[in-house]
C-alpha positions as CSV (number, residue, x, y, z in Angstrom):
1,X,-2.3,85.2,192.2
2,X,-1.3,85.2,188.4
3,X,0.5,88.2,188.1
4,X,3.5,87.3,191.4
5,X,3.8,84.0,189.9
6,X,4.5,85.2,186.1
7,X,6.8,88.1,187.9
8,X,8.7,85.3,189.4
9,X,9.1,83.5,186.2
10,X,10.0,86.1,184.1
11,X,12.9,87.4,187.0
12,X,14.2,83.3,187.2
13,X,14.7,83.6,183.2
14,X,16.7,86.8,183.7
15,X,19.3,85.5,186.4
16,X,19.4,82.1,184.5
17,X,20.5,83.6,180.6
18,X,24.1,83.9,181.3
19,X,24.4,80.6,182.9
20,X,22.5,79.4,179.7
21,X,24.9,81.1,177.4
22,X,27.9,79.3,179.7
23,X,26.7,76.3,179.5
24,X,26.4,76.3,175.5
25,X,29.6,77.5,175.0
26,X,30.9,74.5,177.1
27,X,30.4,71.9,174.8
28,X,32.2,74.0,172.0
29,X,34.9,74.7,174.0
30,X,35.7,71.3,175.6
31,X,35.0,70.0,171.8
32,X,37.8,72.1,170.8
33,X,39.9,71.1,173.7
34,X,39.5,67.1,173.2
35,X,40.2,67.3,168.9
36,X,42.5,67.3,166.8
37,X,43.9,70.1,165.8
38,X,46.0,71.1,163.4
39,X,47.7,75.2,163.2
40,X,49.0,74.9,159.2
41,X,49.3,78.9,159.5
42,X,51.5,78.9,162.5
43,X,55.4,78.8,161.6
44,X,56.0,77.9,164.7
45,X,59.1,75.4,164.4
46,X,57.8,73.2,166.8
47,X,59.7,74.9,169.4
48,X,59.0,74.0,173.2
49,X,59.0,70.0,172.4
50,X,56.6,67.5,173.5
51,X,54.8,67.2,176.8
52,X,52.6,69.9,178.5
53,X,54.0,72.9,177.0
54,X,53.3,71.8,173.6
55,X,52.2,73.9,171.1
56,X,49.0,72.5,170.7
57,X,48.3,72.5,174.1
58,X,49.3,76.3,174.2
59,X,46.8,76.7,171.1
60,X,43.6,74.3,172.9
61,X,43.9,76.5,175.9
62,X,44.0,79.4,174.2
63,X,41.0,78.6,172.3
64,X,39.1,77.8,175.6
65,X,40.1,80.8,177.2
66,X,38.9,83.1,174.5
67,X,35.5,81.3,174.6
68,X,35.4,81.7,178.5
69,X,36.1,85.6,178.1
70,X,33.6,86.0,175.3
71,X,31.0,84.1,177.5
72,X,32.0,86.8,180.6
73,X,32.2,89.3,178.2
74,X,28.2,88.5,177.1
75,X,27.0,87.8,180.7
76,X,28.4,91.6,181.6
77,X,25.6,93.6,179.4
78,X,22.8,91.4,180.5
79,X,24.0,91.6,184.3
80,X,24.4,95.4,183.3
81,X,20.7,95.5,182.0
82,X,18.8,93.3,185.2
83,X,20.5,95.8,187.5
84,X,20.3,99.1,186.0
85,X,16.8,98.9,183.8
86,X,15.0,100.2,186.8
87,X,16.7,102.9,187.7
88,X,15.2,106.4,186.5
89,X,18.2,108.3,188.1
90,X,20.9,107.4,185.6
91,X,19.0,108.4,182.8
92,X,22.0,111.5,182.5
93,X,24.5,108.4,182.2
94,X,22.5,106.1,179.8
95,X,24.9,106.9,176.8
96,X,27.6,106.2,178.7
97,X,26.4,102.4,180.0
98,X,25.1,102.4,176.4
99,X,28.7,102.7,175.2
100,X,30.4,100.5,178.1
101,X,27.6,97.5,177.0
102,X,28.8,98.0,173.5
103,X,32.8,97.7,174.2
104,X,32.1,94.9,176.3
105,X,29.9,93.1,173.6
106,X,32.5,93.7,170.9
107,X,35.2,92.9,173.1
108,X,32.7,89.7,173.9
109,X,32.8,88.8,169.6
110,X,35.9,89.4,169.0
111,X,37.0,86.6,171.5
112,X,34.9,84.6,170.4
113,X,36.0,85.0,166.6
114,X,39.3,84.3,167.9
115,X,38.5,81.4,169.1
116,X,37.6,80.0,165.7
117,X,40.7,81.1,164.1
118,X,43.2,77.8,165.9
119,X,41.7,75.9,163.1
120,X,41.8,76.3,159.3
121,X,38.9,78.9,158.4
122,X,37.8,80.6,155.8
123,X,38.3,84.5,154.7
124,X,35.4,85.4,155.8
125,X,36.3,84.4,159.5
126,X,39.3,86.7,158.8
127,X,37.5,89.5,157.6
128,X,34.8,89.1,160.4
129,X,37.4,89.0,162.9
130,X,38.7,92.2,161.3
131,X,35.9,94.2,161.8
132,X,34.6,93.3,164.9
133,X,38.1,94.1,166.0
134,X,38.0,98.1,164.4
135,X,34.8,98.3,165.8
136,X,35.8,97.2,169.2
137,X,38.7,99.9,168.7
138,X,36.6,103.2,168.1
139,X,34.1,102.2,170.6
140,X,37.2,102.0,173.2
141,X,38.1,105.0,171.9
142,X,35.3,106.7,172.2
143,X,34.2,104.8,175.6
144,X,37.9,106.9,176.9
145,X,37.1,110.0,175.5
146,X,33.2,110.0,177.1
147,X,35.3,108.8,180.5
148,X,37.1,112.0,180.3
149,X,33.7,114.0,180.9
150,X,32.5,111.3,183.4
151,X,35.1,111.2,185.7
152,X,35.0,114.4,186.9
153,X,31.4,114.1,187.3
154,X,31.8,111.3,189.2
155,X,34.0,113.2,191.7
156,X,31.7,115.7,191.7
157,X,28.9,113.2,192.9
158,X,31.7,111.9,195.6
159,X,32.2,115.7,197.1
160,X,28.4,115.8,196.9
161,X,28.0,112.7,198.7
162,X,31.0,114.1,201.4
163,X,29.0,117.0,201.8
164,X,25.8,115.3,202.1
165,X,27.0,113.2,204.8
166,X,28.4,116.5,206.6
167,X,24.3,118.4,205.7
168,X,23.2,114.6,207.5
169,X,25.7,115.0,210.4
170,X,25.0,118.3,211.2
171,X,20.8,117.8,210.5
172,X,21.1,114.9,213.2
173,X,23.3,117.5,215.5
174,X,20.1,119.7,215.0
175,X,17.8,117.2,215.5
176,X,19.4,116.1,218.6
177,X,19.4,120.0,220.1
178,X,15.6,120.2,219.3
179,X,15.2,117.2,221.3
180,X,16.4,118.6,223.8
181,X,14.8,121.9,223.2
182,X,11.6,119.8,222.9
183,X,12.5,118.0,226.4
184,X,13.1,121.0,227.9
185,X,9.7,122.7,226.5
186,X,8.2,119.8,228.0
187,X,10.2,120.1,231.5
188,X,8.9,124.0,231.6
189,X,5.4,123.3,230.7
190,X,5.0,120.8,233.2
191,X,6.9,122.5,236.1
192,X,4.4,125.5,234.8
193,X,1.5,123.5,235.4
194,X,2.4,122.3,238.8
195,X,3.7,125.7,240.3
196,X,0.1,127.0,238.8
197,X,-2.0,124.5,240.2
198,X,-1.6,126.7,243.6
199,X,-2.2,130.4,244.2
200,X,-0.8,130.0,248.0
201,X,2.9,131.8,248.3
202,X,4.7,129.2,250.2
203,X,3.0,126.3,248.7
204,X,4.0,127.6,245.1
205,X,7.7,128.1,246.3
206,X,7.8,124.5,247.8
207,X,6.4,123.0,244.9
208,X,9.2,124.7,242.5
209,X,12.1,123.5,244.9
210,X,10.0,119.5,244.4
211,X,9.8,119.5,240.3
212,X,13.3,121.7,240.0
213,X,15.2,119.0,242.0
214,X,13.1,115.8,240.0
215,X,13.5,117.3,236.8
216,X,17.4,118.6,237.0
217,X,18.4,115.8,239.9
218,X,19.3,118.2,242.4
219,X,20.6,117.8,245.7
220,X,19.3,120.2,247.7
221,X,17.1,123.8,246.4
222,X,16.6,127.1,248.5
223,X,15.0,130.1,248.6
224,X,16.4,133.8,250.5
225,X,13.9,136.1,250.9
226,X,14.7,139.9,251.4
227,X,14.0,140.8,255.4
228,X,12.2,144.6,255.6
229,X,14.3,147.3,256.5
230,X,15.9,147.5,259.9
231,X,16.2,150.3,262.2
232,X,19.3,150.7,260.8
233,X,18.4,151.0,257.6
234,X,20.2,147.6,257.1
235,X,18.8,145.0,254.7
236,X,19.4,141.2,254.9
237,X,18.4,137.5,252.9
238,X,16.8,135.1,255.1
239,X,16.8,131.4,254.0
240,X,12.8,131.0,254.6
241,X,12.4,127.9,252.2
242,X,14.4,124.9,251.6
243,X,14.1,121.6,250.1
244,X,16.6,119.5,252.4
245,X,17.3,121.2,255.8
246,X,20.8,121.1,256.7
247,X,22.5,118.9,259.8
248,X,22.5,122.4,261.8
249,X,19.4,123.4,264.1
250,X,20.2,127.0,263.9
251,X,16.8,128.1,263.4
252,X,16.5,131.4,261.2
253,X,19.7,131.2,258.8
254,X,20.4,134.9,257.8
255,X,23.1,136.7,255.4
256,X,23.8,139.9,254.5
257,X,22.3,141.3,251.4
258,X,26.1,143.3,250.8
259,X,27.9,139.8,250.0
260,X,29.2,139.7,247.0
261,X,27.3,136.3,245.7
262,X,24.1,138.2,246.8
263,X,24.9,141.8,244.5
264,X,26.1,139.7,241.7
265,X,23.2,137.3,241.4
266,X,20.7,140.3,242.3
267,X,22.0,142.8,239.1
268,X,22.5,139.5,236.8
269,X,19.4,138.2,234.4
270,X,20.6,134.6,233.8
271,X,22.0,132.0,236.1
272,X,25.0,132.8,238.0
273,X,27.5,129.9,239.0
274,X,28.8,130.1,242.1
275,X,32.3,129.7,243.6
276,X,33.8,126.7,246.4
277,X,34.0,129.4,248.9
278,X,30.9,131.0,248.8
279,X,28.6,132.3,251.4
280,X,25.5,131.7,249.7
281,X,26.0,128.5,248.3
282,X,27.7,127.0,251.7
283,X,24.5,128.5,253.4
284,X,22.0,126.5,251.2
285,X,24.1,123.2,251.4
286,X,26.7,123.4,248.9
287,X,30.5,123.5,249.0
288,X,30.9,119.7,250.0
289,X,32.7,116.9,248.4
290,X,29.6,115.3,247.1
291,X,28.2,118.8,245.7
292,X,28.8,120.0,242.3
293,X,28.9,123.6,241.3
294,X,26.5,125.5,242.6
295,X,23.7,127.8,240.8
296,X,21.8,130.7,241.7
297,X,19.5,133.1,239.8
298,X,17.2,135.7,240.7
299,X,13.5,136.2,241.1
300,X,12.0,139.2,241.0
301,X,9.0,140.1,243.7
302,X,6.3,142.0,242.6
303,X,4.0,143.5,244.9
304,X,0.5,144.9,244.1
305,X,1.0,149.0,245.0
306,X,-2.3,150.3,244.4
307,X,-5.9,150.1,242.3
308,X,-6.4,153.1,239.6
309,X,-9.6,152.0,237.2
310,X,-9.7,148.5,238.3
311,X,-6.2,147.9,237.2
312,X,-3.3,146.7,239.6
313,X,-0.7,148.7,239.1
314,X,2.7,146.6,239.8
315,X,6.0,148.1,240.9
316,X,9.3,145.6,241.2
317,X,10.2,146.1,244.6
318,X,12.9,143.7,245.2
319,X,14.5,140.5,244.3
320,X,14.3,136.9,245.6
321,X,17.7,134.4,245.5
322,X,16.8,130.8,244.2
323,X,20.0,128.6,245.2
324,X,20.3,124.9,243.3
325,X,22.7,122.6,244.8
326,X,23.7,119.9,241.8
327,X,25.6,116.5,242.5
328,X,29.0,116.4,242.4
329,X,28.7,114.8,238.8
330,X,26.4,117.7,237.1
331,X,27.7,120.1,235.5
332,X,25.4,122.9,233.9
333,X,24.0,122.8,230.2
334,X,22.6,125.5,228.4
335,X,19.4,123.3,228.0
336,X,19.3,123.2,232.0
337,X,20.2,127.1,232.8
338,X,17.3,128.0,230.1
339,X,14.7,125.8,231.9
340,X,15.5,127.4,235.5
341,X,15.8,131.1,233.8
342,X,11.9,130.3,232.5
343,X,11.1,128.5,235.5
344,X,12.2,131.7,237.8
345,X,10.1,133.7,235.4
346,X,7.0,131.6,236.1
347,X,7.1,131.7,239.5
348,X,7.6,135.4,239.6
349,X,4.2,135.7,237.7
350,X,2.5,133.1,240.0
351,X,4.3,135.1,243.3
352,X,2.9,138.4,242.1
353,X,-0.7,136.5,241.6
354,X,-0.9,135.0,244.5
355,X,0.1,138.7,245.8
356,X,-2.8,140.1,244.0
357,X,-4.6,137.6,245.6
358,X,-4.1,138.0,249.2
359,X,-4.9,141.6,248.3
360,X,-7.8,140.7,246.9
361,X,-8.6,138.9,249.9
362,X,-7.7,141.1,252.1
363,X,-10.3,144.1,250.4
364,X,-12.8,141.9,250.4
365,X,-12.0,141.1,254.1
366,X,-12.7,145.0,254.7
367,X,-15.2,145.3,252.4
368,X,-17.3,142.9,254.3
369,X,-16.2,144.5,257.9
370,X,-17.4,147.5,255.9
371,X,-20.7,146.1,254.6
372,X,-21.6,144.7,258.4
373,X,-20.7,148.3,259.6
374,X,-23.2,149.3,257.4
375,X,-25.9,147.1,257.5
376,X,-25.4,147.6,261.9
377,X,-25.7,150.9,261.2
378,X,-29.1,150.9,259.1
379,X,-30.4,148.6,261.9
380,X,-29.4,151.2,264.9
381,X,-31.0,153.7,262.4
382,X,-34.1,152.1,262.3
383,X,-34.3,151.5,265.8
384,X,-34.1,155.1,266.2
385,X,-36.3,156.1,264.0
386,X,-38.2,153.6,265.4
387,X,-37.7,154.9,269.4
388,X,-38.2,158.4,267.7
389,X,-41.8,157.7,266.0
390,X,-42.6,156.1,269.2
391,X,-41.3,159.1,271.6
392,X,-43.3,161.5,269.1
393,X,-46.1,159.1,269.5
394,X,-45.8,159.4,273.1
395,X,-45.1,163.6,273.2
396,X,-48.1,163.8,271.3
397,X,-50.9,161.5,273.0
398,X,-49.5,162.2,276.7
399,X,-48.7,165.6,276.5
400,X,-49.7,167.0,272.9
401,X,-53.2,166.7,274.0
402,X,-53.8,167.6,277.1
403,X,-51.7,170.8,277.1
404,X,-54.2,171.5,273.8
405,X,-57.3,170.3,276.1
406,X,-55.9,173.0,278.8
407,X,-55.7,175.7,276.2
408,X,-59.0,175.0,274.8
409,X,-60.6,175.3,278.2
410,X,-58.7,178.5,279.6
411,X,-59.6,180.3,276.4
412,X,-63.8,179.2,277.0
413,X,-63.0,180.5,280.3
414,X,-61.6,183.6,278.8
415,X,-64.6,185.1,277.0
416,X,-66.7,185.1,280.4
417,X,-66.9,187.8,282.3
418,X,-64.4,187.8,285.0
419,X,-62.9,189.9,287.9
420,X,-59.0,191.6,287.0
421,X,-58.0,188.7,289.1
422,X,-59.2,185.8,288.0
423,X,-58.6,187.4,284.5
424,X,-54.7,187.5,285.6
425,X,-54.9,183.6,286.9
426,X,-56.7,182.8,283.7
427,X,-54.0,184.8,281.1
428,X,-51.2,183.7,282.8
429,X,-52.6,179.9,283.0
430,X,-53.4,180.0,279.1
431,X,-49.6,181.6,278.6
432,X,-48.1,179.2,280.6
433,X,-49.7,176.6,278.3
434,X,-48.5,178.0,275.5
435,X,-45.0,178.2,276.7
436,X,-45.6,174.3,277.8
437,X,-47.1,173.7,273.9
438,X,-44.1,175.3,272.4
439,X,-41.3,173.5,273.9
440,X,-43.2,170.3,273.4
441,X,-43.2,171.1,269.4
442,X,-39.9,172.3,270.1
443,X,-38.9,169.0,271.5
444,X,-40.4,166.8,269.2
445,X,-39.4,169.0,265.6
446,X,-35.8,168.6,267.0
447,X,-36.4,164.6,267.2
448,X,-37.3,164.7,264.0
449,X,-35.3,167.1,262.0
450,X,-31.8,166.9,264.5
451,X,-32.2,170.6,264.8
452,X,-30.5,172.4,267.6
453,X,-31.5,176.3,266.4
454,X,-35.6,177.3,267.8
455,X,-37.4,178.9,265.0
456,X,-38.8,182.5,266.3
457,X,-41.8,183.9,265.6
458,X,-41.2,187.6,266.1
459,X,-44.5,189.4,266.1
460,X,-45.5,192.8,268.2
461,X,-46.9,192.0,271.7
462,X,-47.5,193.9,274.7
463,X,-44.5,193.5,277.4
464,X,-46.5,195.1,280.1
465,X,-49.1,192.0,280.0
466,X,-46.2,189.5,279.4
467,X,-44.1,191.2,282.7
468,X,-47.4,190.6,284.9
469,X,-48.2,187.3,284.0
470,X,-44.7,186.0,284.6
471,X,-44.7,188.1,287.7
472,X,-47.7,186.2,288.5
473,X,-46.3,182.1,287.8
474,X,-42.9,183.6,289.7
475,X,-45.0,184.4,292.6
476,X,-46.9,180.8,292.5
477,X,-43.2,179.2,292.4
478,X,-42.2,181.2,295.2
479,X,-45.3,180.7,297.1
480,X,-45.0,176.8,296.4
481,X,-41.2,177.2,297.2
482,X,-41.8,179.3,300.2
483,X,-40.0,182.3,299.0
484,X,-41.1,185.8,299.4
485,X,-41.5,187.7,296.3
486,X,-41.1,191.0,295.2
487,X,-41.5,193.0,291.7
488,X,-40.2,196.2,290.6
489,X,-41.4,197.1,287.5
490,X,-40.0,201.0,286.1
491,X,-43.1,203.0,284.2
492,X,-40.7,204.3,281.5
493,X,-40.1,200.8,280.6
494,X,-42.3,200.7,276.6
495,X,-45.3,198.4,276.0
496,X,-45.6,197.1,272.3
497,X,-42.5,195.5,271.4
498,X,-41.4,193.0,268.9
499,X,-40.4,189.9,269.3
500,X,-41.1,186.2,270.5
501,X,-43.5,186.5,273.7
502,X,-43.3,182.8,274.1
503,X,-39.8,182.1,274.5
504,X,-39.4,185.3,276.7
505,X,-41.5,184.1,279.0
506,X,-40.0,180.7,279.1
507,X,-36.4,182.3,279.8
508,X,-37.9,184.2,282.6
509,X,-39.2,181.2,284.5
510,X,-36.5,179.3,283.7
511,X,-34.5,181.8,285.4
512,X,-36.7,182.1,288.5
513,X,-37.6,178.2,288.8
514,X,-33.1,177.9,288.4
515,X,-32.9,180.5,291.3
516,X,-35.0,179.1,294.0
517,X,-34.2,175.5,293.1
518,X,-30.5,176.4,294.0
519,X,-31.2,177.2,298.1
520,X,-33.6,176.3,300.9
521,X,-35.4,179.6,301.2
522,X,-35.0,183.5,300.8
523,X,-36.9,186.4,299.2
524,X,-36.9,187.2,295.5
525,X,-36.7,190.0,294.0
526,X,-38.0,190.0,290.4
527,X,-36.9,193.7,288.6
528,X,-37.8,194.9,284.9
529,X,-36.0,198.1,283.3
530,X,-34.7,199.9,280.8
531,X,-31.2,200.1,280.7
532,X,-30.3,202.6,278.3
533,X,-26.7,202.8,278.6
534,X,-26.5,199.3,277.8
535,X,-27.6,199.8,275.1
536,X,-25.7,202.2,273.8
537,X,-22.8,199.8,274.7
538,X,-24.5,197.3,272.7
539,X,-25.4,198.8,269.7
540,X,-22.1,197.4,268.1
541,X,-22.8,194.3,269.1
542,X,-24.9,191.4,267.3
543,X,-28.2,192.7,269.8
544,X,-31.5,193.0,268.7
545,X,-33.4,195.5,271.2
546,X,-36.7,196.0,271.5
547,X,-38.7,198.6,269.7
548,X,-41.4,201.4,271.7
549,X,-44.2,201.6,270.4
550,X,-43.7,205.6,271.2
551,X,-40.0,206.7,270.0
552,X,-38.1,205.3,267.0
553,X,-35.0,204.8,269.0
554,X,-34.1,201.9,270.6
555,X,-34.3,201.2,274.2
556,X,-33.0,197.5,276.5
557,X,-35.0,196.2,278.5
558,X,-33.1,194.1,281.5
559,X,-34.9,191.6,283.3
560,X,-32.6,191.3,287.0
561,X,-34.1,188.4,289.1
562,X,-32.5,188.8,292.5
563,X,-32.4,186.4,295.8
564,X,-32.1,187.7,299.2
565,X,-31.2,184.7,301.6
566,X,-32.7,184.8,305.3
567,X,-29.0,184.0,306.8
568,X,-27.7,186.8,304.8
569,X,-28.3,190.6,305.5
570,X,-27.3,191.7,302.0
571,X,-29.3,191.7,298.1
572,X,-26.3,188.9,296.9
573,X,-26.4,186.2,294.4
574,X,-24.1,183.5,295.1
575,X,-22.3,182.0,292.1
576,X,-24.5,179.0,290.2
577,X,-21.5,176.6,291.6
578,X,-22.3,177.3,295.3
579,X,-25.7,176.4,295.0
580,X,-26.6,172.6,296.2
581,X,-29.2,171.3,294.0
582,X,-32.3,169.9,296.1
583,X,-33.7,167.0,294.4
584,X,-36.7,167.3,292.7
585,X,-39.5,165.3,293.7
586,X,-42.3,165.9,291.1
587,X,-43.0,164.1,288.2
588,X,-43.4,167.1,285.8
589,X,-40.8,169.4,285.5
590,X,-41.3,172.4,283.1
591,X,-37.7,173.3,283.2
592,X,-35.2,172.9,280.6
593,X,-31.6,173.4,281.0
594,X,-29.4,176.4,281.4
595,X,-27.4,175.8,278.1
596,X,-30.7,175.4,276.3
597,X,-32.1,178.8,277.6
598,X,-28.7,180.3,277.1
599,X,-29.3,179.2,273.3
600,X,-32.5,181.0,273.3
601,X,-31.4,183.8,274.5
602,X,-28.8,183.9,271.8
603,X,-31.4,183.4,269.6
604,X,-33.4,186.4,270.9
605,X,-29.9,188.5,270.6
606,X,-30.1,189.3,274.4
607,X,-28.7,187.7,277.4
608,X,-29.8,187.0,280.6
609,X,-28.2,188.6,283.8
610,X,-28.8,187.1,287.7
């Protein structure tokens, strides 16, 4: 607590030292006043009489006015000095209030010498007097001379301070336009937040038109939409969002995208003011008394065109039309048309992500159609595989085997010793198994591999024994059928041929078993050749004849399998599309279709005529 109190003190001694000095000059002067004095060096002739004008009255006040003005004259400097000590930024100027304290001192003495001189005094007074006075006249001399440097300075520091006050005014203008630059950052970033807080197209469109009219104090917001192309080819703006729906029900509000509001706000970047007699802006609820100008700006729309390496790929398409509607006591600042040119910009980039979204939904959407396509698939492919394993199961215990059991007994049966006929019966049951055997592995390789083509096994065989044990089975069918049968086999026809015994025999009772299926009862006629001139037809054809076993020609062999009905006098086939189909009443059926036989025969490079 020492040090404030001794500050104190030290600053009450330095404002009372001129009213010290005053008040011991007082008793001086009033002493000088109140004696008497005589002026022996004045030859003044007493002029100006007695009274208050005397002359020694003149002479006291005098006296007391120099010591009053040598008193102000000292209280100057030390006024000068309590002021000024402190201040380090006229140290370029100390001379000069050095100089101006020393005129004002000597001025100060030489008054106060003066004031000693209304009395008889000695030389020394005089000569005192004297030099205070010279020196009092150089330093005023040279106090003028320093003034004529410092003036202009002084001006100087005046323009300065003009022009500082101009730098001040203009730094507060600037100050006052980043404010608002600052205000309007802070308007975009928080309409930014809230049109990002959705990814929904309408909801980000109706929350623009909400913080646009909060923020800028707008009556009324829309937003026209470009319609898709007519028939016509003709394009049109449809109002599809507004803030404030107008006193008209009119439903859909549509205008032409040709107006002239419409093509000027659609080619311009920035905000386009609107006239009173616009379209657009009466459409969107401007144009009335207590409406102000009316704004509009574009927006683009993009639209996500297609996916090349995981990238959208974005085309501009078209243009939205955002329409503000002010009070009538707005008008538009460039602070205000910046914050809706940034805010259109924003919700252009949140339009094209919630584009890129929906599209993202959407293949997502597919791909999961896709993926349940799939996975039903996999599950009807196992259940074939599994119906296929189990109809390969059941081929190959309820048929497999017993056709195998059937072979293994006819060929025990074979090696005994038996008469031409029973041989026959045996050799044609044991071929007639095998036929059986090989359309079951037939059946059940094409289950398994979804093969339609019959693999051939083309080996030599005698045709002769083939011809009679299918002439044999055709005469069981008949007999069973209760047909007469017939065969006419030629003796040129060859023996050892080449080819697939099996599936000859097959198409031959599939041919007799078709025929007698077809009608009630008749006689068949079952003929073997060689047909010669067919083959010479043939021989440019995709054939394969069979080979003698004596010549190294070649030489067809035409199986005709005829039916001779008992209401009919004539040898004629009817047409397969006449025949009525008698129901079949057995449970086994060793019969495949006419297309699949028609297959083998391809296969075998023949074809089979009835």
């Amino acid at each position: 607590m020492a040090p404030p109190r001794f500050r104190c003190r030290a600053g009450a001694r330095r404002r009372l030292a001129p009213l010290l000095l005053l008040l011991a000059l007082a008793p001086a002067a009033v002493a000088a006043v109140g004696g008497d004095v005589e002026y022996p060096h004045c030859s003044c002739d007493g002029g100006g009489g007695g009274g208050f004008w005397s002359v020694d009255n003149i002479f006291r006040w005098q006296k007391v006015s120099d010591l009053l003005i040598a008193a102000a004259y000292f209280s100057i400097p030390l006024e000068i000095l309590y002021f000024v000590a402190g201040l380090r930024h006229l140290l370029p100027f100390r001379w000069v209030l050095v100089q101006f304290g020393a005129f004002i001192v000597l001025c100060g003495l030489t008054h106060l010498l003066a004031a000693f001189t209304y009395e008889p005094h000695p030389f020394v007074l005089v000569l005192l007097l004297t030099v205070a006075k010279f020196l009092t006249a150089l330093v005023s001399f040279l106090t003028a001379i320093t003034l004529l440097t410092l003036i202009p300075q002084l001006l100087r520091v005046k323009v300065r301070e003009s022009l500082l006050w101009i730098k001040a005014r203009e730094l507060d203008r600037e100050v006052d336009l980043m404010k608002q630059q600052e205000e309007a950052s802070w308007h975009v970033r928080m309409l930014t937040q809230e049109i990002r807080k959705s990814l929904d197209r309408h909801t980000v469109l109706y929350t623009t038109l909400i913080e646009l009219s909060r923020v800028l104090g707008l009556t009324n917001c829309a937003v026209w939409m470009p319609s898709a192309a007519a028939s016509d080819g003709k394009v049109t703006m449809h109002l599809t969002h507004e803030l404030r729906r107008g006193g008209s029900d009119e439903g859909l509000v549509v205008i032409g995208v040709d107006d002239v509001d419409v093509v000027e706000v659609r080619r311009s970047d920035g905000v386009k003011l609107l006239g009173p007699g616009s379209a657009l802006a009466a459409a969107s609820g401007g144009g009335k008394e207590d409406t102000g100008t009316v704004a509009a700006i574009r927006m683009p729309m993009l639209k996500v065109s297609d996916f090349k390496g995981g990238t959208p790929e974005v085309i501009q398409t078209s243009y939205a039309v955002l329409v503000l509607v002010p009070p009538a006591d707005k008008t538009w600042g460039a602070h205000e048309t910046e914050i809706v040119e940034v805010v259109a910009d924003q919700v252009a980039v949140a339009l094209s992500h919630a584009s890129l979204l929906e599209e993202s939904q959407a293949m997502r959407d597919r791909l999961a159609e896709q993926n349940r396509e799939l996975l039903q698939a996999r599950r009807d492919t196992l259940m074939a595989n599994e119906a296929r394993d189990a109809f390969q199961r059941v081929m190959s215990q309820g048929m497999r085997r017993p056709i195998h059991s059937i072979l293994g007994l006819v060929s025990v049966v074979q090696e005994d010793d038996l008469t031409p006929e029973q041989k026959l019966v045996v050799d044609t049951m044991g071929r007639t198994a095998t036929v059986v055997s090989t359309l079951i592995n037939d059946v059940m390789e094409m289950s398994a591999t979804n093969r339609e083509r019959f693999p051939l096994e083309t080996r030599p065989f005698q045709l002769h024994s083939m011809i009679r044990d299918a002439a044999c089975v055709s005469r069981c069918l008949c007999d069973f059928r209760g047909f007469g049968f017939a065969v006419h086999v030629e003796n040129t026809l060859p023996n050892l041929v080449i080819g697939d015994e099996r599936r000859i025999f097959h198409v031959i009772l599939h041919m007799v078993g078709n025929l007698i299926s077809r009608i009630d009862s008749g006689h068949v006629t079952f003929r073997v050749r060689a047909d010669d001139e067919v083959a010479e037809d043939t021989l440019g054809q995709r054939w394969d004849p069979w080979r003698p076993s004596y010549s190294s020609g070649y030489s067809s062999v035409k199986f005709v399998i005829g039916v001779k009905s008992q209401q009919s006098s004539g040898s004629t086939i009817p047409p397969a599309g006449q025949f009525k189909r008698k129901p079949s009443g057995e449970g086994f059926d060793l019969r495949l279709s006419f297309s699949m036989c028609r297959k083998l025969v391809q296969v075998l490079s023949n074809c089979p005529f009835l």
